[in-house]
C-alpha positions in Angstrom: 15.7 9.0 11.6 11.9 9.3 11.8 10.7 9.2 15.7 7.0 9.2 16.1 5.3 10.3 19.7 1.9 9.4 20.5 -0.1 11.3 23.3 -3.8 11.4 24.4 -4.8 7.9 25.5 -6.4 7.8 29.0 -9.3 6.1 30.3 -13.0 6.9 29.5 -16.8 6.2 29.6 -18.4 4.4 26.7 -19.6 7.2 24.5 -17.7 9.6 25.3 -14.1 10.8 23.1 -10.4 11.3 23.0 -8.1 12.9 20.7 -4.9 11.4 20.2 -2.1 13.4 18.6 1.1 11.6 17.1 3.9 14.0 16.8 6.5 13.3 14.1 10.1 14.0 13.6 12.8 13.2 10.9 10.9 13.3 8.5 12.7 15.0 5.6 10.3 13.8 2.5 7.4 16.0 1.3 4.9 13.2 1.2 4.3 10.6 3.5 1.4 7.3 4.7 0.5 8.1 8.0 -2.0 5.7 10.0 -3.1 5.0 13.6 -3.0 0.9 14.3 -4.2 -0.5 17.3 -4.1 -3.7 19.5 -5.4 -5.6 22.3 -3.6 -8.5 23.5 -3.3 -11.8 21.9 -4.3 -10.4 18.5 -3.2 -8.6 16.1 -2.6 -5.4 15.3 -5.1 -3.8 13.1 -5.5 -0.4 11.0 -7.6 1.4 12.3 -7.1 5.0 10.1 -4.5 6.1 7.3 -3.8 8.6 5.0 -1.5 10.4 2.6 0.0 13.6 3.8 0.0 14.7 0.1 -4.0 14.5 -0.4 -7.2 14.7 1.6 -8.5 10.8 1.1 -8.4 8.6 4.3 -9.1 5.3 4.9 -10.7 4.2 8.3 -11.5 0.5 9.4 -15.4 -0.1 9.2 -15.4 -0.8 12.9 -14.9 3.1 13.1 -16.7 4.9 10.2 -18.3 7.6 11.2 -17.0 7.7 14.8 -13.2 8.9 13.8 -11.6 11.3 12.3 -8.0 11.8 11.2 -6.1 14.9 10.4 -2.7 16.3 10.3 -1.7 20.2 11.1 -0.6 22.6 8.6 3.1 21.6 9.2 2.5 18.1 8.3 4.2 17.6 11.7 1.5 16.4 13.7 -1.6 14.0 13.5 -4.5 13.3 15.0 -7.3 11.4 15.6 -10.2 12.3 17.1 -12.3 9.3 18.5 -16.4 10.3 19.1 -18.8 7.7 20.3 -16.2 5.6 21.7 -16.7 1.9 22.8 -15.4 -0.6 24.8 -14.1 -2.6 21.7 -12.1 0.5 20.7 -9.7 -0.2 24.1 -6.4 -1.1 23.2 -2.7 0.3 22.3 -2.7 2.8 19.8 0.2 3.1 17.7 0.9 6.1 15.2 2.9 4.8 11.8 4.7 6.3 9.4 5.7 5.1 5.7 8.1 7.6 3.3 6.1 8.5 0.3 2.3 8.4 -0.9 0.6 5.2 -0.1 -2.9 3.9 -1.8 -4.8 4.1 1.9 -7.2 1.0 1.4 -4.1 -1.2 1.0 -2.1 0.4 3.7 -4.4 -0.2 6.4 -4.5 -3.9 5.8 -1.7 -4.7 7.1 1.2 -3.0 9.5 3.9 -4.7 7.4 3.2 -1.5 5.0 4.8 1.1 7.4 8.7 1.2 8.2 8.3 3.4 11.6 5.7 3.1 14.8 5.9 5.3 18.0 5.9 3.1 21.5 2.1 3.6 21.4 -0.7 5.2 23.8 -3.3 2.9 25.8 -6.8 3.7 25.5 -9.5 2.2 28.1 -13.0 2.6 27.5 -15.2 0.8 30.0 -18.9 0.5 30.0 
């Protein structure tokens, strides 16, 4: 069974940056969509970054272009994402998601009905 774990959220200044790391488990495939949602109350929960573990394309929300990055570790065990430049529009609940197999990225992010497993999520504050 596929467990994800996220970790890193906290509290911080506008402009400044956190890196939250979703540790994975289970996972017995080669290849898999990995992506980092978030949400604020009373809306939806929106992609913010995905990718396929089995290539180097990623696909971020405009929203964060240029501000975040996402990576995974050698071991495909791990992944990250390194917010820069944060704002307070980036607050919210952070999940990490997981989909078995290789996933076209600019589809995947549209919706969270593309991913099977989701970790229990990691607030992040930033206030201005």
């Amino acid at each position: 069974q596929v467990q994800l774990v996220e970790s890193g959220g906290g509290s911080v200044q506008a402009g400044g940056s956190l890196r939250l790391s979703c540790a994975a488990s289970g996972i017995t495939h080669s290849r898999s969509c990995m992506g980092w949602f978030r949400q604020v109350p009373g809306k939806e929960r929106e992609g913010v970054a995905v990718m396929d573990t089995g290539d180097t394309i990623r696909t971020y929300a405009d929203s964060v272009k240029g501000r975040f990055t996402m990576s995974q570790d050698n071991a495909k065990t791990t992944v990250y994402l390194e917010m820069n430049s944060l704002k307070p529009e980036d607050s919210g609940m952070y999940y990490c998601t997981h989909q078995r197999g290789f996933c076209y990225t600019y589809r995947a992010i549209q919706s969270p009905t593309n991913f099977d497993h989701w970790g229990q999520g990691t607030q992040v504050t930033v206030s201005s």
